[in-house]
N, C-alpha and C positions, 0 to 999 in steps of 0.2 A: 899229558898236556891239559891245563889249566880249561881253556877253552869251550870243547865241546862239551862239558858238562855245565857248561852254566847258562841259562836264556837270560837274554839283557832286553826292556823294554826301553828306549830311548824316546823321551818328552820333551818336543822343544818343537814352538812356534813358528820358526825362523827355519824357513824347507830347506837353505844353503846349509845352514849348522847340523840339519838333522839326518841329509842326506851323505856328507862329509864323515858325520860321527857313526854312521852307519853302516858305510862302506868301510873306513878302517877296520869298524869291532869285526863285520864277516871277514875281513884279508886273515885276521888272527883266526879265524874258523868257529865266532860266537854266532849261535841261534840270532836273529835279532828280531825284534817286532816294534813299529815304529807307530809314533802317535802325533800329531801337531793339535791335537785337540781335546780340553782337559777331562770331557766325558768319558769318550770315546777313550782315552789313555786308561780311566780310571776299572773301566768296566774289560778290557783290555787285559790288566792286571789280574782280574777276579777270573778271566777266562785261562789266561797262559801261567799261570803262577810264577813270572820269569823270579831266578836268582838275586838280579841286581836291577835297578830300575835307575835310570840315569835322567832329572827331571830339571829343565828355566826353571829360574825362579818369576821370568816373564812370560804368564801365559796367558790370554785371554779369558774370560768367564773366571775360571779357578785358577790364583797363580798356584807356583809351587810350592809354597808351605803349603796350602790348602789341600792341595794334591795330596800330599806326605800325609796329613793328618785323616784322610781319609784313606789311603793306602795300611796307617798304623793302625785302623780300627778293625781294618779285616784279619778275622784269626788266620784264614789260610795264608796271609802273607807275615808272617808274625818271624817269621823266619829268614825275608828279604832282605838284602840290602838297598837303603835311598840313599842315592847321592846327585847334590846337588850340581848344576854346572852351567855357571853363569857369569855375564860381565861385572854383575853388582859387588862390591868388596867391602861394602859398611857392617861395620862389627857389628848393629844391632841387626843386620840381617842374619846374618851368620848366626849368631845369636837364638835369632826365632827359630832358624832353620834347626838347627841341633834340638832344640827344645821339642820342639815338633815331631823331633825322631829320626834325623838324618842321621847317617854314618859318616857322609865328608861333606864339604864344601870344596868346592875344585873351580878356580876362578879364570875365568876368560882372560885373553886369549891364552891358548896351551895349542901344542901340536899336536892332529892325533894320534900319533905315534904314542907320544907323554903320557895321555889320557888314557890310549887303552893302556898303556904298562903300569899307572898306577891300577885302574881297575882289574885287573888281573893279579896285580898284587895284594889288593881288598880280598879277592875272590880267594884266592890261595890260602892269605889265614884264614878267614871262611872256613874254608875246607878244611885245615890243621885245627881245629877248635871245635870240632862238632864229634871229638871223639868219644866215647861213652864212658868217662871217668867222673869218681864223683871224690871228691876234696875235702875234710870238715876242718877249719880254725876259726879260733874267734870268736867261737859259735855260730859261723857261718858255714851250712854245706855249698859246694859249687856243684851243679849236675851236668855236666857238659855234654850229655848223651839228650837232655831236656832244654837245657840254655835256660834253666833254674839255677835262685838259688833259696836256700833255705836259711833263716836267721830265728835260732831256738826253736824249732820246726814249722817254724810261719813259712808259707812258699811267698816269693815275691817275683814278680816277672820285670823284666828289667828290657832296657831296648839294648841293641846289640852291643854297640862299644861301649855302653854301662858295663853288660855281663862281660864284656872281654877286659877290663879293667880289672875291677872283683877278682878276676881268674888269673887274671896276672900278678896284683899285688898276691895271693894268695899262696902262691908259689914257692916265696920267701918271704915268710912273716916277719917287722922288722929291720926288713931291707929297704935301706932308702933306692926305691928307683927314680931317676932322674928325669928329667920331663925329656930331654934325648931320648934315652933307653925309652920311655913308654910311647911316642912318636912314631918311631923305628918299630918298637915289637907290633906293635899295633895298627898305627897307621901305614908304617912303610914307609915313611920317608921323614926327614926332618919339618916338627913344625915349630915356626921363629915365635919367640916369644911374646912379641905383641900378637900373635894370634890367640885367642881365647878358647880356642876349640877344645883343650885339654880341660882347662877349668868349669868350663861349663857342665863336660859331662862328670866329673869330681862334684861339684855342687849336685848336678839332680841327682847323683849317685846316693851322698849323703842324704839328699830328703828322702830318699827308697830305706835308707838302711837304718840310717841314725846319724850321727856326727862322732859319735866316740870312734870309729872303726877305723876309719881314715885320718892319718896323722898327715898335716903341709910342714913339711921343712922348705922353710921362705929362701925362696931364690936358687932351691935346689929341685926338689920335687915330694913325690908323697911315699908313707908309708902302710903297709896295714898295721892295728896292734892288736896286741894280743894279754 
């Protein structure tokens, strides 16, 4: 079972939203530790190391990109997942938020039923992706034992659904995968096209790597070459 192995910190202002999203994660049997306060969340993180950090993007003093970005500074969480979960739906949020270091944007209202099965489904490739294989095309190594990778022996650190891209196109040099297919392997679920969330991390990806590496076939999806 997916669950017990993973601590969730849940961030959110709103004591009805926080207590609701709380009580579901424990019914599925997650650790939880809860915070409506963006210090107090932050230092929180630094003490419990939880796996997944579920953060408003409305919060008082620090919203949640700010949160995030001081979440992505700390080494010992280098490893976490943030995901956002909020009523806000404007692309330039979604936007920051990825950039910032997010792993999803999950928009209000959802049931929690929905919520925890997406995150559990986060969790689970999580878990499938941390095996200690290492890959070299391209002249890219992948180190899925470090969630490195190497490009002509430069190490480069990447945030997570960067490296789980990389590691994906990797797989089949080539191969066009379809922005379906990388959704699905990746995210777990279908996301619709005017959602940006594929592109964005395809953009920061290439500013990590280069632009030659990732091929866009327009209106299909991407490729690596090689």
């Amino acid at each position: 079972m997916v669950a017990a192995h993973f601590k969730i910190l849940v961030i959110d202002s709103n004591r009805e939203h926080l207590d609701a999203t709380a009580a579901a994660l424990r019914e599925e049997g997650f650790p939880v530790i809860t915070s409506s306060d963006a210090h107090e969340a932050i230092h929180f993180a630094g003490e419990e190391l939880p796996e997944l950090v579920l953060v408003d993007l409305q919060m008082p003093g620090l919203d949640g990109i700010e949160i995030c970005i001081e979440l992505r500074g700390m080494e010992t969480l280098a490893g976490a997942l943030i995901v956002f979960h909020t009523e806000r739906n404007e692309d330039y949020l979604q936007v920051a938020a990825f950039n910032a270091g997010a792993d999803d944007y999950i928009i209000r209202p959802v049931r929690p039923r929905v919520l925890v099965t997406r995150l559990k489904a986060l969790l689970k490739r999580h878990s499938a992706h941390t095996s200690p294989v290492k890959k070299r095309v391209a002249g890219i190594t992948v180190d899925r034992e470090r969630y490195l990778i190497f490009r002509d022996g430069e190490e480069i650190v990447l945030p997570r659904k960067q490296f789980e891209l990389i590691a994906l196109l990797s797989t089949a040099p080539r191969k066009v995968f379809t922005r379906s297919e990388i959704s699905r392997l990746i995210w777990g679920y279908e996301i619709f096209s005017k959602n940006r969330t594929i592109d964005v991390h395809i953009r920061k990806l290439r500013e990590k790597i280069g632009d030659r590496y990732i091929k866009t076939i327009k209106g299909i999806g991407y490729s690596l070459e090689i």
